[in-house]
C-alpha positions in Angstrom: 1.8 73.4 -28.0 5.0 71.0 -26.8 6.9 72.6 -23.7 10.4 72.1 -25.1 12.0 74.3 -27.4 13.1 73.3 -30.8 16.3 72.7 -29.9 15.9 70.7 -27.1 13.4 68.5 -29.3 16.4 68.1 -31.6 19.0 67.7 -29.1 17.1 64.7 -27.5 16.3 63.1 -31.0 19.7 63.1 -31.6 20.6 61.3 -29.0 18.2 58.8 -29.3 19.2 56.8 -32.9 15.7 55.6 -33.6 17.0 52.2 -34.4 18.5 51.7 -31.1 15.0 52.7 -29.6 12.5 50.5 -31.3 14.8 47.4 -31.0 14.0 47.7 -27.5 10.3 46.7 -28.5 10.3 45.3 -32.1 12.7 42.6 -33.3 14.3 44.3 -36.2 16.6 42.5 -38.9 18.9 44.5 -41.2 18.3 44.1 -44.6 20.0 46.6 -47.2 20.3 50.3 -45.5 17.1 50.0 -43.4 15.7 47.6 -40.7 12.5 45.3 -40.9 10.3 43.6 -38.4 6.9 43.1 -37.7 4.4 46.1 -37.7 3.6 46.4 -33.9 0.9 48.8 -34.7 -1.0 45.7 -36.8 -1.0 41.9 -37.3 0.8 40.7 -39.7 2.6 37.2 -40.7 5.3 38.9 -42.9 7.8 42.3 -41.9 6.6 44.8 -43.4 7.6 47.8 -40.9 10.6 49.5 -41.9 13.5 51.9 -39.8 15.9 53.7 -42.1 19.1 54.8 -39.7 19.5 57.4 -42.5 16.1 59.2 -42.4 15.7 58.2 -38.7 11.9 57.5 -39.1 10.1 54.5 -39.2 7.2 53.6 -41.8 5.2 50.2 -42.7 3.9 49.3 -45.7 1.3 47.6 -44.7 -1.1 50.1 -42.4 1.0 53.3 -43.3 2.2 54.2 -39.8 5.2 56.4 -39.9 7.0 59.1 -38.1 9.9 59.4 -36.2 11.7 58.1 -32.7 9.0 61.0 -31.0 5.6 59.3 -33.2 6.9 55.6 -32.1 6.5 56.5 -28.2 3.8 58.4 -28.3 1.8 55.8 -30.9 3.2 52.6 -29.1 3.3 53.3 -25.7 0.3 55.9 -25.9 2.4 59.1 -24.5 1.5 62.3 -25.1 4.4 64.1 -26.8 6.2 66.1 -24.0 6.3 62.8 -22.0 7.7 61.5 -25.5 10.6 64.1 -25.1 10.9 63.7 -21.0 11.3 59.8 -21.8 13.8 59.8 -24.3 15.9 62.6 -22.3 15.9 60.4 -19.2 17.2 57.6 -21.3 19.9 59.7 -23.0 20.9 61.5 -19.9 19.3 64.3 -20.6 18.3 67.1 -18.3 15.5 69.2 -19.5 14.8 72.9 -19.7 11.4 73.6 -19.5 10.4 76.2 -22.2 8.9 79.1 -20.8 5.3 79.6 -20.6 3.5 82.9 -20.5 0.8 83.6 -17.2 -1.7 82.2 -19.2 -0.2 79.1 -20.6 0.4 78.6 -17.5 -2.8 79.0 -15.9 -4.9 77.0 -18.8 -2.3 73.8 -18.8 -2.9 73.8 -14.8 -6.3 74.3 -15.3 -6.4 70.9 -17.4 -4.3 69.3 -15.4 -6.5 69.7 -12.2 -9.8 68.4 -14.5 -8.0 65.8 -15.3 -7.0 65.1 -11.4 -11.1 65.7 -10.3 -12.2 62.9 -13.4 -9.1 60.4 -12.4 -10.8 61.1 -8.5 -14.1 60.7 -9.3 -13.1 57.4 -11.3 -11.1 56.1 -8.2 -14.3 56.8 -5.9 -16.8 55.3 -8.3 -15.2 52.2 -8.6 -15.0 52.0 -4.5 -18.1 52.2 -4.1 -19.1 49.3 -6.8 -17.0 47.2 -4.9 -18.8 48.3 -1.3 -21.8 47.5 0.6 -23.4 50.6 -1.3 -22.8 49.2 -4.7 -23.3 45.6 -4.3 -27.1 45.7 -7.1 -25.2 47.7 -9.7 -22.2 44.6 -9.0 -25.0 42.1 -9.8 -26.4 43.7 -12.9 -22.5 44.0 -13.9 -22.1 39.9 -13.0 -25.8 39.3 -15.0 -24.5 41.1 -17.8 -21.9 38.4 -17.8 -18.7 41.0 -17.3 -15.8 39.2 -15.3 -13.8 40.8 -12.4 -10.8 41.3 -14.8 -13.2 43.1 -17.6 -14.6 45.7 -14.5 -11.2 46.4 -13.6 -9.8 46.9 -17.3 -13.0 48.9 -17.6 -12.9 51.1 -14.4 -16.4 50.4 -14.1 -17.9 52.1 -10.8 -21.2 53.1 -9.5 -22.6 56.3 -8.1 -24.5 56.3 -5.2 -28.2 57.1 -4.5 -27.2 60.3 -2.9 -27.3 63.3 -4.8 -24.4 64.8 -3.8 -21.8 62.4 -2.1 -19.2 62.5 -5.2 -19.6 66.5 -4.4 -18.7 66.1 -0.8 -16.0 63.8 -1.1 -14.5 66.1 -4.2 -14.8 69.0 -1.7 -12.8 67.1 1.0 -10.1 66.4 -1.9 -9.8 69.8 -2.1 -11.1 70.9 -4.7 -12.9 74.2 -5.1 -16.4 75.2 -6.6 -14.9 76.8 -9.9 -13.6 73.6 -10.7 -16.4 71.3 -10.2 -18.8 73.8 -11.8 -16.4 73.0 -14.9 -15.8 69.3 -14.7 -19.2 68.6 -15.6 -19.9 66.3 -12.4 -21.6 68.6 -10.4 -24.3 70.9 -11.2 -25.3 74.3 -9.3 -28.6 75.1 -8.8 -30.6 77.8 -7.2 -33.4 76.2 -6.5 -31.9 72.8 -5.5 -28.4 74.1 -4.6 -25.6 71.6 -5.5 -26.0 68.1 -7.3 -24.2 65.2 -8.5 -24.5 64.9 -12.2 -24.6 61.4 -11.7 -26.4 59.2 -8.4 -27.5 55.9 -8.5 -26.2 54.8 -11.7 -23.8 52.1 -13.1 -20.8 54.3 -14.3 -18.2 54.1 -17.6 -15.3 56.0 -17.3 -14.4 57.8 -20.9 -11.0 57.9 -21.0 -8.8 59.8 -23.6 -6.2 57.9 -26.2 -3.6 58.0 -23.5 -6.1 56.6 -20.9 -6.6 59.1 -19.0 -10.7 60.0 -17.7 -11.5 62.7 -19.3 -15.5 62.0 -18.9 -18.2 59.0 -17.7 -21.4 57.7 -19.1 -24.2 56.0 -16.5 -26.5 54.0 -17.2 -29.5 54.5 -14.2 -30.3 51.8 -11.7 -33.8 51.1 -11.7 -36.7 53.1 -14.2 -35.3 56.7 -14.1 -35.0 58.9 -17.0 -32.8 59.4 -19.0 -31.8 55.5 -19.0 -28.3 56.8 -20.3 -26.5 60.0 -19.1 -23.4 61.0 -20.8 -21.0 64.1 -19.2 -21.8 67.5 -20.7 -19.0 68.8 -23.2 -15.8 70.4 -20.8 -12.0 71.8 -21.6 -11.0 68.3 -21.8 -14.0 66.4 -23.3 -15.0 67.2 -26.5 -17.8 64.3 -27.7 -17.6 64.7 -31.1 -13.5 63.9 -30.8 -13.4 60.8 -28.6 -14.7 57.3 -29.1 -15.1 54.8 -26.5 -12.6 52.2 -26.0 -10.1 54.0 -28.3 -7.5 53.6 -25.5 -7.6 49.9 -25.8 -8.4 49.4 -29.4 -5.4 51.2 -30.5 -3.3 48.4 -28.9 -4.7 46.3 -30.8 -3.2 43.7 -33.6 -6.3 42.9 -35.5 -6.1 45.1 -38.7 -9.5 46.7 -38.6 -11.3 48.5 -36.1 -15.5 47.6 -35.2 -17.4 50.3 -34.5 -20.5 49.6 -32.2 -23.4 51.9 -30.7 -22.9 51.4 -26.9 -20.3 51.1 -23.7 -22.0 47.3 -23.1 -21.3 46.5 -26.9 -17.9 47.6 -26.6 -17.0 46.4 -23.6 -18.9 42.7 -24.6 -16.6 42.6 -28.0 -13.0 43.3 -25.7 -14.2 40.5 -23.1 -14.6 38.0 -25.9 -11.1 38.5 -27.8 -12.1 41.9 -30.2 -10.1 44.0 -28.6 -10.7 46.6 -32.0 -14.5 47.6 -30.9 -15.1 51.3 -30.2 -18.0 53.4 -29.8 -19.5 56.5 -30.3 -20.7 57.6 -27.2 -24.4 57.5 -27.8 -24.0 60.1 -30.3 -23.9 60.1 -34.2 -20.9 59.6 -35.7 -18.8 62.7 -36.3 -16.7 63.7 -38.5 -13.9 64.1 -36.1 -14.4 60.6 -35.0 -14.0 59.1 -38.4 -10.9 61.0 -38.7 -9.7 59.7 -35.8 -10.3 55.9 -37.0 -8.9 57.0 -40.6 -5.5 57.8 -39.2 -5.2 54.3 -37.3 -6.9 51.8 -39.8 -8.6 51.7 -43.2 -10.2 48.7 -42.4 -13.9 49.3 -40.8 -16.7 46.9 -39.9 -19.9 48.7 -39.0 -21.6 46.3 -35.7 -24.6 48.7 -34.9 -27.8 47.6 -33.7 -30.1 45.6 -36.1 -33.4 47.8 -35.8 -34.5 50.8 -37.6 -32.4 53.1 -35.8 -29.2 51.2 -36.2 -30.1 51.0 -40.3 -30.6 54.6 -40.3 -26.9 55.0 -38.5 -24.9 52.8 -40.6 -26.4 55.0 -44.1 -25.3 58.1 -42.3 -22.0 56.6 -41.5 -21.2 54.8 -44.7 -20.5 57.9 -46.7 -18.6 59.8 -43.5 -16.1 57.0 -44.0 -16.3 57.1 -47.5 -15.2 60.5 -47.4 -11.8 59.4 -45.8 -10.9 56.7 -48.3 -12.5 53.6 -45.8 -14.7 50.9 -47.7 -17.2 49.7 -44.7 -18.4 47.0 -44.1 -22.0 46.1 -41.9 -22.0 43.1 -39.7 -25.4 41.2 -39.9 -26.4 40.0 -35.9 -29.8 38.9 -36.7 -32.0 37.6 -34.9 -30.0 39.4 -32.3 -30.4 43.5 -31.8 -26.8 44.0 -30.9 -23.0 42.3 -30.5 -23.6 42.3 -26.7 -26.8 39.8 -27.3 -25.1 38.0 -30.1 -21.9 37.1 -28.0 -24.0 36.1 -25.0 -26.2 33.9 -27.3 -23.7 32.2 -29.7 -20.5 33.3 -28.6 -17.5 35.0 -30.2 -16.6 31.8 -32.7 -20.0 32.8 -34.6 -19.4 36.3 -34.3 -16.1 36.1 -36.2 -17.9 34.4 -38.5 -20.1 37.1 -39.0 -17.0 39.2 -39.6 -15.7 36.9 -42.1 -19.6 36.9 -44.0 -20.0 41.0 -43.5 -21.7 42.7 -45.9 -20.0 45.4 -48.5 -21.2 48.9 -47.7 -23.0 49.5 -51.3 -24.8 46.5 -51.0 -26.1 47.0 -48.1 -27.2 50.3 -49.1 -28.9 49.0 -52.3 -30.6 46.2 -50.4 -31.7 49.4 -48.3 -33.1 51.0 -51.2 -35.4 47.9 -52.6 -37.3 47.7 -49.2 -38.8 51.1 -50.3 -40.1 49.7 -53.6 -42.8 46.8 -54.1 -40.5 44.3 -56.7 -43.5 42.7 -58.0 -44.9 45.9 -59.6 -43.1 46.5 -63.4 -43.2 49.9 -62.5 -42.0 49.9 -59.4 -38.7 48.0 -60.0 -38.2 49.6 -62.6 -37.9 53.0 -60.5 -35.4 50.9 -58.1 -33.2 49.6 -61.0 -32.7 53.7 -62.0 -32.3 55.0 -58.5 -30.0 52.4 -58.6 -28.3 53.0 -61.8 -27.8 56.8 -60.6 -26.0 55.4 -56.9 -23.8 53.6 -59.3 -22.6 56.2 -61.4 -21.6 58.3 -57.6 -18.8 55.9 -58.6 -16.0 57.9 -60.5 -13.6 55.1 -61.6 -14.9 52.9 -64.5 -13.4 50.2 -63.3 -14.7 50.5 -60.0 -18.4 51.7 -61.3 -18.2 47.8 -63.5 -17.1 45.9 -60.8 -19.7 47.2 -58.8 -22.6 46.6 -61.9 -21.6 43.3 -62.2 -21.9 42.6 -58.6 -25.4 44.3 -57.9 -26.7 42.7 -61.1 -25.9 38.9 -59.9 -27.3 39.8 -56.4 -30.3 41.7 -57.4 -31.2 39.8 -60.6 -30.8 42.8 -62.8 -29.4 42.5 -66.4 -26.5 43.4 -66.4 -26.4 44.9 -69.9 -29.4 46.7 -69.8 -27.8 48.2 -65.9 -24.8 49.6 -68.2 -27.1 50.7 -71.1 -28.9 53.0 -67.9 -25.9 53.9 -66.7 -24.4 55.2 -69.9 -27.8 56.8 -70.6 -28.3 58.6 -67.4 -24.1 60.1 -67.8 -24.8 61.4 -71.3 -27.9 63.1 -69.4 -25.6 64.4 -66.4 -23.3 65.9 -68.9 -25.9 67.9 -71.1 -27.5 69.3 -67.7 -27.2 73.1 -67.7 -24.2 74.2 -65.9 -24.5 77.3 -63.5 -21.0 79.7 -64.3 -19.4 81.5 -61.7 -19.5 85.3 -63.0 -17.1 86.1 -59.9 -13.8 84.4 -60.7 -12.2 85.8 -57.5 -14.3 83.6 -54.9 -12.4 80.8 -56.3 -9.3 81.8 -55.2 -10.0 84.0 -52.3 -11.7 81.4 -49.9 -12.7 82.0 -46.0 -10.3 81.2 -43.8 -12.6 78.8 -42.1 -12.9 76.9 -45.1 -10.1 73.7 -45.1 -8.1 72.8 -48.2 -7.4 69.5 -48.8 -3.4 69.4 -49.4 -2.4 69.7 -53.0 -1.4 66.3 -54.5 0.8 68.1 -56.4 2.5 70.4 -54.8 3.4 67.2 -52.2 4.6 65.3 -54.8 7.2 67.9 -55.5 8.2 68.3 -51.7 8.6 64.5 -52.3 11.0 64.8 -55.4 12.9 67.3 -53.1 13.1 65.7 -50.2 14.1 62.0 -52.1 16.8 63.9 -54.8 17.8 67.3 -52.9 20.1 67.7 -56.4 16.7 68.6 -57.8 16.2 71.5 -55.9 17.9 73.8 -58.1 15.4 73.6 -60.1 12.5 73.6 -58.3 14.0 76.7 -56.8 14.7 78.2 -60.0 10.8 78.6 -60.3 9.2 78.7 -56.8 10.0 80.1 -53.6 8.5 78.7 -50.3 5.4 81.2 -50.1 4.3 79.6 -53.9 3.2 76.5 -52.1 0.0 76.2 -50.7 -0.8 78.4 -47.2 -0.3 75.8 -44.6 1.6 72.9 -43.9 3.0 72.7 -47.4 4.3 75.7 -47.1 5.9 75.0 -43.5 7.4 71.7 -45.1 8.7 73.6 -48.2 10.0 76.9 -46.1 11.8 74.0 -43.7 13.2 72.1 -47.0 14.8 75.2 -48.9 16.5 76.1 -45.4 17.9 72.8 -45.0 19.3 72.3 -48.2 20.6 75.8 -48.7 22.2 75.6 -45.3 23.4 72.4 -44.7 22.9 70.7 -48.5 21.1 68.1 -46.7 17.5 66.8 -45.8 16.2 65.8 -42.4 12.9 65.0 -42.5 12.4 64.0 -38.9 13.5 67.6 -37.7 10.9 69.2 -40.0 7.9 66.4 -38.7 9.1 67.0 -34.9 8.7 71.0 -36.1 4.8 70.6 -35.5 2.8 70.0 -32.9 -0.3 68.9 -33.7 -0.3 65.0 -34.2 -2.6 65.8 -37.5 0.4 67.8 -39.1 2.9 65.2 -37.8 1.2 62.8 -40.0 0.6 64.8 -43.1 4.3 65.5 -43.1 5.5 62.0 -42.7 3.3 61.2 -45.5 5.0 63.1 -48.0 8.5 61.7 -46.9 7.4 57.9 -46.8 4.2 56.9 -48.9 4.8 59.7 -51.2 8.5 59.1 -51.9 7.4 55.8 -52.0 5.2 55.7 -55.0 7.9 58.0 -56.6 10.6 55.7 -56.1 8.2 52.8 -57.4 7.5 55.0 -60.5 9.7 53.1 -63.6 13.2 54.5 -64.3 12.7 55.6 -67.9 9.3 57.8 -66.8 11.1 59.4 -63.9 12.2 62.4 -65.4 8.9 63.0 -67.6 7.0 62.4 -64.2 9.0 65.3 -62.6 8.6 67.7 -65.4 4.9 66.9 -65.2 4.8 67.8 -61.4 7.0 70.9 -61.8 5.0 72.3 -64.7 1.6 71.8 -63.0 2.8 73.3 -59.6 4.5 76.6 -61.9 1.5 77.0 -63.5 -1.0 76.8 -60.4 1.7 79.7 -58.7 1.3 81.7 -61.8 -2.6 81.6 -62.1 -2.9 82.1 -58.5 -1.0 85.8 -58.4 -2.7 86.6 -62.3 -6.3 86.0 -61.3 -5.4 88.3 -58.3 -5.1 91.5 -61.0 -7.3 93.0 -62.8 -7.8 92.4 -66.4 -6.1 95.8 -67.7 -3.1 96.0 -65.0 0.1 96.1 -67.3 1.4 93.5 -64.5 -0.6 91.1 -65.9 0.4 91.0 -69.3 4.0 91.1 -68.0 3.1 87.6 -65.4 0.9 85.8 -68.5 4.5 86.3 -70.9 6.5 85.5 -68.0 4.7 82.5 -67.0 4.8 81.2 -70.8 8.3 81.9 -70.8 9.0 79.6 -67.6 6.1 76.9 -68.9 8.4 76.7 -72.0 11.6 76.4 -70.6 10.3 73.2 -67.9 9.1 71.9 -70.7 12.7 71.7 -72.7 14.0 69.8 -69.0 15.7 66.9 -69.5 16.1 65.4 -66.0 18.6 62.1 -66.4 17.4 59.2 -64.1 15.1 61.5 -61.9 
């Protein structure tokens, strides 16, 4: 939760014009009603990132960044979003009134805050000791992994000593008490062997959070000690599954793609030689929570994991994790080398961009995959490949896509092409005459566990869209849906925001309702719907604008209307009355006539 009350978010977007603010980091050039200038959140030879004064947000066209003068401080120069607010009210002249918390509020956000003090500590002490007598063989195997002075600094790379319990002592003298280091996952208590560093003679790699703050370490053991790597047990303010290595300086980044590697070396290997887009995923699968968090930054992923069995196996189980989010991977080939920080040492970073350049596509790779598990110089055999291969392509939805794709794994893998699609074709008509199990209990479909997350209604954002691009359409969209028709959520936060603007005031102001929400997730969902959305609606030909709003109205009615019927029961009189009055609406949409919508 922000600290500030809504108002005081308001009163200090006011006074910041949002123009006024990103001019003091981005050359912008007026052109029309908005401003344009080169996207500072990815390279790019031509403006594409546009400021309307009017809307006071900013959006690009090219990567899809957008928000308001709040999103561009806290995206750009990576600040949390109170220290957005406290940033922008010093620079207005604006003295803040802390909102209220309650005891516990309190107590958690101090709680944090002091974690966050012991990791920052232990990361100061760490990187001491590298650089003293104590550390000087872990500073040799840092210089013989060929990392420069300036990459260990930008790193924060450290060392922990051979004594099992010296970060403990000199955490102790900070000040800090047991409770906390029980819970900052440095220091373990023990009965039997009383207290211990988590971590002792090994070469250490502070985790650090988005805004580059530690939030956890990985060490790598001196010597022949088990585990060889150690990674910081799961705390308030580490969540593994939620953080990727090197995120704090890949986000800076102006390449327009992220690479995603197995390890801290490979990471840190890639920055020192100019690919200052690698991340990692801390020794762990990927997650989905990690993907997400790539997803909202770029769309453009190249998969750089190690080349044995292992790295194969990660790479299938990541492809369809991105997949999922709309990315189309694709898998750097090292060979003969294992992994980027081999490959870089050996041939250096001109090779490995041109192993960028050359990277595989993800369904290749997969099928090439595939035909290592089949002997092609046995009939039978390839003949089993070319089908598993036929059903892979038919996961492919679009035609056009599902073609491209034939054509493509044909030439590469020899394969007719004609008798692919004949396969193809035969294996759908086979899909569709498969026995399909019916739901005989109608009302799962619409009651669903709250645990269970909806994907936002295309829809139903669409409309917001229409609303929030012609508010003279809201009369009727209002005629036929209130705020609580829209989906639980934040469409209906957006549409509950929209109707009270435009009642009130007659107006829309979509940066008040994106500042409204706190989590950065919902900040970008909503500024979605009033940039990309309205976009695509404003691209949408004149003399299909009105049919393509009567389209969207009708389908968002209807859902609202079979939503409350399937809720009764098949003989309740209310029913009847909701099916005729539903018909009655459906038919009256449909008689619309909506000049240049």
């Amino acid at each position: 939760m922000s600290y500030y009350d809504q108002d005081t978010i308001e009163e200090v977007r006011r006074a910041n014009d949002i123009v006024d603010v990103i001019k003091e980091y981005v050359p912008l050039k007026k052109s029309g009603s908005n401003y344009f200038g080169l996207c500072p959140f990815h390279g790019e030879k031509t403006p594409s990132f546009s400021v309307s004064p009017s809307r006071q947000m900013y959006h690009c066209f090219g990567c899809g960044a957008s928000g308001t003068v709040y999103q561009f401080m806290e995206n750009y120069l990576h600040m949390s979003f109170p220290e957005a607010v406290e940033a922008l009210a010093s620079r207005a002249g604006i003295t803040l009134k802390k909102q209220e918390l309650t005891g516990e509020q309190k107590r958690k956000n101090d709680r944090k805050k002091t974690l966050l003090a012991v990791q920052k500590d232990a990361a100061v002490y760490f990187y001491s000791l590298l650089h003293s007598p104590h550390g000087e063989k872990c500073l040799e195997y840092f210089k013989k992994r060929g990392l420069s002075d300036e990459t260990m600094t930008k790193f924060g790379l450290g060392y922990s000593d051979m004594y099992s319990n010296d970060l403990y002592q000199y955490l102790k003298k900070k000040g800090y008490s047991d409770d906390i280091l029980r819970d900052s996952g440095l220091v373990t208590f023990d009965e039997r062997y009383g207290v211990r560093d988590k971590f002792f003679n090994r070469a250490m790699f502070p985790v650090m959070d988005q805004y580059s703050k530690v939030i956890a370490f990985g060490g790598r053991v001196m010597g022949d000690g088990e585990p060889k790597y150690l990674n910081s047990p799961e705390t308030d303010i580490f969540h593994k599954s939620y953080t990727l290595y090197g995120l704090h300086l890949a986000r800076r980044t102006r390449r327009d793609y992220f690479i995603l590697c197995e390890g801290y070396m490979d990471v840190i290997a890639l920055h020192q030689a100019g690919f200052d887009c690698a991340v990692a995923s801390l020794g762990t699968s990927l997650t989905p929570g990690q993907t997400d968090i790539i997803a909202r930054i770029t769309k453009n992923v190249y998969l750089s994991y190690d080349s044995d069995g292992a790295g194969v196996k990660a790479i299938l189980r990541a492809i369809p994790m991105f997949r999922a989010k709309g990315i189309t991977p694709r898998i750097i080939h090292m060979d003969p080398y294992k992994d980027p920080d081999e490959f870089i040492k050996a041939l250096g970073a001109d090779e490995y961009q041109k192993r960028i350049d050359e990277a595989e596509n993800f369904f290749i790779f997969e099928i090439r995959q595939l035909q290592k598990n089949y002997d092609m110089s046995d009939p039978a055999a390839r003949t089993q490949f070319e089908t598993e291969t036929a059903k892979k392509l038919l996961e492919f939805k679009i035609e056009l896509e599902r073609d491209n794709y034939t054509d493509t794994v044909c030439r590469e893998f020899s394969i007719p092409v004609d008798a692919m699609k004949s396969l193809i074709r035969r294996l759908a008509v086979e899909e569709m005459n498969r026995p399909v199990r019916i739901n005989t209990r109608p009302d799962e479909t619409v009651h669903r566990p709250d645990d269970v997350k909806k994907k936002d209604d295309p829809d139903e954002m669409r409309l917001l869209s229409w609303i929030a691009d012609r508010p003279d359409l809201f009369g009727t969209v209002s005629e036929y849906l209130k705020p609580e028709d829209f989906d639980d959520g934040i469409l209906q936060n957006i549409a509950t925001q929209l109707y009270d603007q435009i009642e009130h005031n007659g107006i829309v102001s979509p940066a008040v309702i994106i500042d409204s929400f706190d989590e950065v997730d919902d900040q970008n969902r909503a500024s979605w719907i009033f940039h990309e959305n309205v976009r695509s609606l404003q691209e949408t030909p004149k003399e299909e604008k009105g049919k393509a709003f009567v389209i969207t109205l009708t389908k968002v009615v209807k859902k609202s209307y079979d939503k409350r019927i399937s809720t009764l029961d098949a003989t309740d009189m209310d029913r009847f009355s909701l099916i005729k009055e539903e018909k009655e609406s459906l038919d009256k949409i449909a008689r619309l006539r909506i000049a240049d919508a």
